[in-house]
C-alpha positions in Angstrom: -41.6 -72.1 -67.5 -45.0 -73.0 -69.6 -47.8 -72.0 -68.1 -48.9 -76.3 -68.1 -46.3 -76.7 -66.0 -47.5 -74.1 -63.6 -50.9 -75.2 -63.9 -49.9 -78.4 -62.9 -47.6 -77.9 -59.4 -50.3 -75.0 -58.5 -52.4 -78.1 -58.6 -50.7 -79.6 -55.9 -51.8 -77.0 -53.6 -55.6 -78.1 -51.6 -55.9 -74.8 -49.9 -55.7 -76.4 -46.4 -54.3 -73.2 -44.9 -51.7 -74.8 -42.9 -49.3 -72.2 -44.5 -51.4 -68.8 -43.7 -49.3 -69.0 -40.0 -46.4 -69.3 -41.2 -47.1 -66.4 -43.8 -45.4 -63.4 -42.8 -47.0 -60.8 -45.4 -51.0 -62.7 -44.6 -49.7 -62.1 -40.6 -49.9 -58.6 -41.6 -52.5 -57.6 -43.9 -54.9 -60.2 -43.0 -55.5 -60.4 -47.0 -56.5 -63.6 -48.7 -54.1 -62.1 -51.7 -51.2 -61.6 -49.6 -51.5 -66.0 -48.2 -49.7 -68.4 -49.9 -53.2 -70.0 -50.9 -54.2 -66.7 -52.1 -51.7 -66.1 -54.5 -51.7 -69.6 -55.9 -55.0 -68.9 -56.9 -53.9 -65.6 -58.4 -51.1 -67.9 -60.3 -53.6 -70.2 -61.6 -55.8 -67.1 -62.8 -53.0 -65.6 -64.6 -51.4 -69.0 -66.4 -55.0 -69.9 -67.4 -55.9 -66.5 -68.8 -58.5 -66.0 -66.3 -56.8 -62.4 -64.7 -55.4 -59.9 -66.2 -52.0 -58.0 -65.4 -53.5 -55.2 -63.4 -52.4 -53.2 -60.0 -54.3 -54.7 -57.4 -53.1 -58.2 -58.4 -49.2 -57.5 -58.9 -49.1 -55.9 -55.5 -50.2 -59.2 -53.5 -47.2 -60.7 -55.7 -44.8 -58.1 -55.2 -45.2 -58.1 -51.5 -44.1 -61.9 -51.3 -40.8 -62.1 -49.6 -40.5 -65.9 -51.3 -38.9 -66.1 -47.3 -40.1 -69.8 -48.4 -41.6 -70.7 -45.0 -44.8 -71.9 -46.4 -43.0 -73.8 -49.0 -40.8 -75.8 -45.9 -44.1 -77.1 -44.3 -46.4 -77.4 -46.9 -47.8 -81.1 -46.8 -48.5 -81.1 -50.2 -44.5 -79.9 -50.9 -46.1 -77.1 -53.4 -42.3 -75.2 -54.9 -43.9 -72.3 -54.0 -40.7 -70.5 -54.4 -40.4 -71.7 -58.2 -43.9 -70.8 -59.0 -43.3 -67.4 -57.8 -39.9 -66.8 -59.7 -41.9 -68.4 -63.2 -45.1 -65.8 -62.7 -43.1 -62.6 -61.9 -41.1 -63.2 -65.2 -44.2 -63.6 -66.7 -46.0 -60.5 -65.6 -42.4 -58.8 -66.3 -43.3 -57.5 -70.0 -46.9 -56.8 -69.3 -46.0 -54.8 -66.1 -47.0 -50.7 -66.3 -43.6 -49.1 -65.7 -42.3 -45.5 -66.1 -39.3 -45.1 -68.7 -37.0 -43.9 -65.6 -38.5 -46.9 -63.8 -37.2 -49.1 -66.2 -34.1 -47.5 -66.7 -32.9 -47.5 -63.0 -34.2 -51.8 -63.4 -31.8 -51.9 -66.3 -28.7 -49.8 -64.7 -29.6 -51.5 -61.1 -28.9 -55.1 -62.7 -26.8 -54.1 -65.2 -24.3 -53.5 -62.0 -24.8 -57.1 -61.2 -23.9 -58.5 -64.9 -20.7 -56.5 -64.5 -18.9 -57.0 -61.6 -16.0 -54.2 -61.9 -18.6 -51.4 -62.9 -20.2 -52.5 -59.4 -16.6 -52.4 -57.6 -15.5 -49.0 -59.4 -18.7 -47.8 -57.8 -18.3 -48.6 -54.9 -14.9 -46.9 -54.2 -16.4 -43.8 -54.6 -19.2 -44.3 -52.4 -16.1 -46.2 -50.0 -14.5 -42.2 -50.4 -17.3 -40.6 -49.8 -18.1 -42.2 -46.7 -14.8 -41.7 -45.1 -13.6 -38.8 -46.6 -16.0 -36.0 -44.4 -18.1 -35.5 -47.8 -20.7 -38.3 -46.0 -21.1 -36.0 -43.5 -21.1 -32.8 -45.2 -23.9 -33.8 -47.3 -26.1 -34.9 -44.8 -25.9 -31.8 -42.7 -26.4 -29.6 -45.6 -30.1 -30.4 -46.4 -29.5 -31.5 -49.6 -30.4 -34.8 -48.8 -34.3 -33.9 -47.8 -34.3 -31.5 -50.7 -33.9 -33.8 -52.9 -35.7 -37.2 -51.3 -33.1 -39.0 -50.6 -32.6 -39.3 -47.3 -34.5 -42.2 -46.7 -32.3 -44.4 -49.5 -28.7 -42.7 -48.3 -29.5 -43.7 -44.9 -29.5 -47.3 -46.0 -26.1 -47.2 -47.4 -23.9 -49.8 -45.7 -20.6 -49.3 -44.6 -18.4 -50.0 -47.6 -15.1 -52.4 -47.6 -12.3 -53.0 -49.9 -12.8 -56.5 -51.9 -10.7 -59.4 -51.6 -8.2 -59.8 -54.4 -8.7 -63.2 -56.1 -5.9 -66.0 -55.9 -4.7 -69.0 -53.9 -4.2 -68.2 -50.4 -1.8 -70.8 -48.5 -2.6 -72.8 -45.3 -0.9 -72.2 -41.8 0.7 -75.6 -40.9 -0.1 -78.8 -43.0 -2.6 -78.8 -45.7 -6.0 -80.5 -45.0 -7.7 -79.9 -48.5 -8.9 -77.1 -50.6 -12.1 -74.8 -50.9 -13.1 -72.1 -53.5 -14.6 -68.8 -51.3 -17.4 -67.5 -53.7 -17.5 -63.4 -53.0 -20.7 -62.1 -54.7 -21.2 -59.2 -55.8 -22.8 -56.7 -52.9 -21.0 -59.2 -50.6 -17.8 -58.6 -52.3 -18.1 -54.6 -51.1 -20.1 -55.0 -47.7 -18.8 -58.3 -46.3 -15.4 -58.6 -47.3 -14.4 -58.1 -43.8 -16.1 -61.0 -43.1 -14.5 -63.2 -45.7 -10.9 -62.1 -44.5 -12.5 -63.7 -41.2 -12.9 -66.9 -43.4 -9.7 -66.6 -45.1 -8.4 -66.6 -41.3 -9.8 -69.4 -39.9 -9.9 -71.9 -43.2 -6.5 -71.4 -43.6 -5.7 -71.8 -39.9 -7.6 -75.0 -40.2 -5.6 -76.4 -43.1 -7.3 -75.7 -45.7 -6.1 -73.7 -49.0 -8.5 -71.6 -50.2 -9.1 -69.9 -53.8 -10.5 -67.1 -54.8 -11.5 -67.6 -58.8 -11.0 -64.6 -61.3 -14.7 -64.0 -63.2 -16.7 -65.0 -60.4 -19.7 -62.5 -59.9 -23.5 -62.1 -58.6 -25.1 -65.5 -57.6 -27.9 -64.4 -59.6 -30.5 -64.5 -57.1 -32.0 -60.9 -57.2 -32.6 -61.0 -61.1 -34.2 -64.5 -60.3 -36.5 -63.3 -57.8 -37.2 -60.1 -59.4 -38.7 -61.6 -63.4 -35.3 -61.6 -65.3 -34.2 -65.1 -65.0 -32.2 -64.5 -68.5 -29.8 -62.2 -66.8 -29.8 -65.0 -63.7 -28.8 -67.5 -66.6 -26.4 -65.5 -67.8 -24.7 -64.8 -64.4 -24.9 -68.1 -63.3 -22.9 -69.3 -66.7 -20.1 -67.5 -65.6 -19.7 -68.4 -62.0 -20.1 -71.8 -63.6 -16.9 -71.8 -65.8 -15.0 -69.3 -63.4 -15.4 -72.5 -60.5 -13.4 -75.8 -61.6 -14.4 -78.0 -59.2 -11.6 -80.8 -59.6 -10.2 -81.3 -56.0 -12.0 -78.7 -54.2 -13.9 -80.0 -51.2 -16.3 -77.3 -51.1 -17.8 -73.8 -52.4 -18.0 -71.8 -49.8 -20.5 -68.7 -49.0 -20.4 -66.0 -46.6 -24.2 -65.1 -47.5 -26.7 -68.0 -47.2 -29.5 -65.8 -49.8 -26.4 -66.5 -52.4 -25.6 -70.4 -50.9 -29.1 -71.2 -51.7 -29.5 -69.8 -55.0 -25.9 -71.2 -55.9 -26.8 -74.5 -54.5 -30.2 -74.5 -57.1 -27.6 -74.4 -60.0 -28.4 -78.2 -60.8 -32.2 -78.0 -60.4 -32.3 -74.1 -62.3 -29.5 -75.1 -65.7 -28.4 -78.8 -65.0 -29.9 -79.1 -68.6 -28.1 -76.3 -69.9 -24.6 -76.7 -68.4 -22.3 -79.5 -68.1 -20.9 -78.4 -64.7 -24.0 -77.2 -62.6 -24.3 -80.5 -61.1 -21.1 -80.7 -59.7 -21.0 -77.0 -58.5 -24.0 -77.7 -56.5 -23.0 -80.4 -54.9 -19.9 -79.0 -53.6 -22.3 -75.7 -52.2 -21.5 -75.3 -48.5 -23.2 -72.9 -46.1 -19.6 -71.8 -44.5 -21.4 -72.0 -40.8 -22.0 -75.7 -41.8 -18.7 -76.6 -43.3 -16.7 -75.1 -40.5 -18.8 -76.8 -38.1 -18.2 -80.3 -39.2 -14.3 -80.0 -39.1 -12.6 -81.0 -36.5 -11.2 -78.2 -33.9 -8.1 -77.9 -31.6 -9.5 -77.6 -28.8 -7.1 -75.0 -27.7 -8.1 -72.8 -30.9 -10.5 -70.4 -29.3 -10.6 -68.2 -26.7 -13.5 -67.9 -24.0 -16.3 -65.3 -24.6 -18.2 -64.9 -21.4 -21.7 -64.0 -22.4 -24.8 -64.4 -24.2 -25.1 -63.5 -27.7 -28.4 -63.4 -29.8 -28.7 -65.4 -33.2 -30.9 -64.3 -36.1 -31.5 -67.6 -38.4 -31.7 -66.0 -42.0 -34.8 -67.4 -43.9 -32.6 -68.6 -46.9 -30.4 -70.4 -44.4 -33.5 -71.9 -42.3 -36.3 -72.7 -45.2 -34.4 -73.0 -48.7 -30.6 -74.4 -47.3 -32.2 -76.0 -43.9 -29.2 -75.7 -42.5 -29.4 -73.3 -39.6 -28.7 -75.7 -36.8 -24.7 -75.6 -37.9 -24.5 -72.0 -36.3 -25.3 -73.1 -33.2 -23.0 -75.9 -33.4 -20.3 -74.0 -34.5 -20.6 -70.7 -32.0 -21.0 -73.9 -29.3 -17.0 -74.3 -29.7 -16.5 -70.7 -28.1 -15.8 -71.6 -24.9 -18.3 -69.8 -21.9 -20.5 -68.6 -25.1 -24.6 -68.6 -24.6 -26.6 -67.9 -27.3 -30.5 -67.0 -27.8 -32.0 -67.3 -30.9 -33.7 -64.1 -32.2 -37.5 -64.9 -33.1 -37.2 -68.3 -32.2 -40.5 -68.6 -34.5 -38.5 -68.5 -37.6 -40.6 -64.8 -39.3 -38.8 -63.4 -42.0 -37.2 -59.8 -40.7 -38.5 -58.1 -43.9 -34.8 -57.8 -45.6 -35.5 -60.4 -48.6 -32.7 -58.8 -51.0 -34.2 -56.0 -53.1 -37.2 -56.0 -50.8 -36.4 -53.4 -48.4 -36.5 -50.9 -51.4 -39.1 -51.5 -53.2 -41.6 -52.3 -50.1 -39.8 -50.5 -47.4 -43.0 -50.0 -45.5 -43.8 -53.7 -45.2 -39.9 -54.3 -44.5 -40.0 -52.0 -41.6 -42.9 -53.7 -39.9 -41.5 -57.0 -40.5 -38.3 -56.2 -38.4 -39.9 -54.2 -35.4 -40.9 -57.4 -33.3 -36.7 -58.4 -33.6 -35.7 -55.0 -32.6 -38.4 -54.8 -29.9 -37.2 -58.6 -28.4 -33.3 -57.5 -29.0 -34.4 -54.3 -27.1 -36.1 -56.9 -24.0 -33.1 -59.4 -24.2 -30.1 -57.1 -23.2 -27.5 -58.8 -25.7 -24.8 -56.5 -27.1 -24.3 -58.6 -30.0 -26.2 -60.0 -32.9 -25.0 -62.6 -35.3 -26.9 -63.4 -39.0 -25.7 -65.7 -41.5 -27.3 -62.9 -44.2 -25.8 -59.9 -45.6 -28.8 -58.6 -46.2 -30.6 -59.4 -43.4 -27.3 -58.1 -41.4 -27.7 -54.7 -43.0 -31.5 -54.9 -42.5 -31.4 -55.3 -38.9 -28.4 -52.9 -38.1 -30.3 -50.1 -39.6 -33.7 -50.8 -37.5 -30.7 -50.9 -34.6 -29.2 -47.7 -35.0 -32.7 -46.4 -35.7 -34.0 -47.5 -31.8 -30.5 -46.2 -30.3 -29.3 -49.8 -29.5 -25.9 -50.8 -28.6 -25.2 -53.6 -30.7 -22.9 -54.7 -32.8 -24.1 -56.8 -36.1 -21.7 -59.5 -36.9 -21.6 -63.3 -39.2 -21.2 -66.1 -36.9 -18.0 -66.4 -38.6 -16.5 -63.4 -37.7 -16.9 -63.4 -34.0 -15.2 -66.6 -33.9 -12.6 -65.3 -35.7 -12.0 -62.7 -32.8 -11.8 -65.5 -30.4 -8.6 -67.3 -32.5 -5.8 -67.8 -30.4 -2.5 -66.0 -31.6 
């Protein structure tokens, strides 16, 4: 983006402060730099020439979630979320980094340009965690030797990937949906997307799983490197033909919002962005507005709490439908988890490269999830899911993580 056009929807912003409550980074610090006013200014500073690149400045814009909460109830509807994405590329070249820094940037996202180099992997991390070497290595010491604890701790459990194709309905067809996998989706949430492949097809619907599909492009976005974002987004964009689908499904709402942006981010560029995006469905909300049998489900006695990812509540607005659909579970009460909407510090690559603040973000859910009792948790976020089951197992809690989707899919009827 030119730095007129920045100059311009930074304009929009009056400095009211109606935002600074909703901030989740100012709620912390207290700093002016880390408000959503604050870093406008610092915007503004840099497009105009004013600031220089310099420490002080890119940490205030590296410790923005863009958890897009001030952007959803800003009167002045400043795209906060765009003006961040167009100053971090910016900074990008100008921005003091070590060789191995840059190196591990380049291998990190070069995993995300290529999806089988991701998948290959990830079946060796899938064998070392369930071939005893997982636990070997952390009792030897090696581990805290070499600093790493910390990071291997983090490691999610790994699953094996859906295979793509056309998977067949049970009983008369209702329509057809494309299920996009991702990329870390594709090797930490498959089990969830075999929950979708369950209860679409049960449903009526066929569903397909396209060959050279791969990251959403959402964390290069975010993280100065909209090229590569480009680049991935081209892909996904001729691997989906949308003639006759009803829908695009996604199992993580970070990549539903960023794949529903298509239109807005390369509509220019790419004959088929507009219709991809338009076919984008949260898969919470498309199941929820289907009709049900309403023998389908089984009761579930109980209360379960709900965490409503930011992507899903600020960017998609959209978190309503999991209430809705956990609402067909017969006997089922749910409580939502920080009912006032404050990010849980996950915010894709944030939780490594501002663990700290990430941390303090999640402790008032795991102290209310420690008050309420529950035994489950559901999140509509991969990596908010991960997020919050690590600052679970870290208190000693006893409860299970799960999408939405998935614990209706333990409560289908044979």
């Amino acid at each position: 983006m030119a730095p007129e056009a920045d100059l311009k929807d930074t304009d929009r912003c009056v400095m009211c402060g109606l935002c600074l409550p909703h901030c989740p980074t100012y709620g912390l610090s207290r700093d002016e730099g880390d408000s959503p006013r604050g870093r406008i200014a610092l915007m503004q500073g840099l497009a105009s020439g004013a600031l220089p690149v310099g420490e002080r400045l890119l940490g205030h814009l590296d410790r923005c979630l863009e958890c897009r909460a001030c952007e959803a109830m800003c009167p002045s509807e400043v795209p906060f979320g765009r003006l961040m994405d167009a100053t971090r590329a910016r900074v990008e070249p100008h921005r003091p980094r070590s060789p191995g820094s840059r190196r591990l940037r380049r291998w990190g996202f070069g995993l995300l340009r290529h999806p089988r180099r991701l998948r290959a992997l990830a079946r060796v991390l899938r064998y070392y965690q369930r071939s005893g070497l997982q636990w070997l290595v952390r009792h030897s010491g090696l581990l805290r030797l070499l600093k790493l604890a910390p990071l291997e701790a983090r490691l999610p459990h790994l699953q094996r990937p859906l295979a793509a194709g056309r998977h067949s309905t049970v009983g008369p067809a209702r329509g057809r949906v494309a299920l996009f996998t991702g990329c870390v989706e594709s090797v930490t949430g498959a089990d969830t997307q075999r929950d979708v492949l369950r209860l679409l097809t049960r449903l009526g619907y066929e569903v397909d799983i396209p060959r050279g599909q791969g990251c959403c492009g959402a964390l290069s976005q975010h993280n100065g490197d909209p090229a590569t974002a480009a680049g991935l987004a081209r892909a996904n964009l001729v691997a989906f033909d949308t003639t006759g689908l009803d829908a695009i499904v996604s199992t993580a709402s970070g990549c539903g919002a960023q794949l529903a942006a298509y239109d807005a981010l390369y509509g220019l560029e790419h004959p088929r962005a507009a219709a991809f995006a338009g076919k984008v469905r949260d898969i919470s909300t498309f199941l929820a507005e289907q009709d049900w049998p309403e023998t389908l489900l089984q009761p579930l006695p109980g209360t379960v709490a709900v965490h409503d990812p930011c992507s899903l509540r600020h960017e998609l607005r959209q978190h309503r439908a999991v209430y809705r659909l956990l609402g067909r579970i017969p006997q089922l009460q749910t409580v939502t988890l920080n009912a006032t909407g404050a990010c849980c510090g996950a915010a894709g690559s944030y939780i490594l490269t501002q663990p700290a603040m990430a941390d303090a973000l999640r402790q008032p859910h795991i102290e209310q999830l420690q008050a309420l009792g529950v035994r489950t948790l559901v999140s509509s976020n991969i990596g908010c899911a991960l997020h919050l089951a690590a600052g679970i197992r870290e208190a000693g809690l006893d409860i299970e993580v799960l999408h939405p989707v998935s614990l209706l899919a333990r409560q289908l009827r044979d």
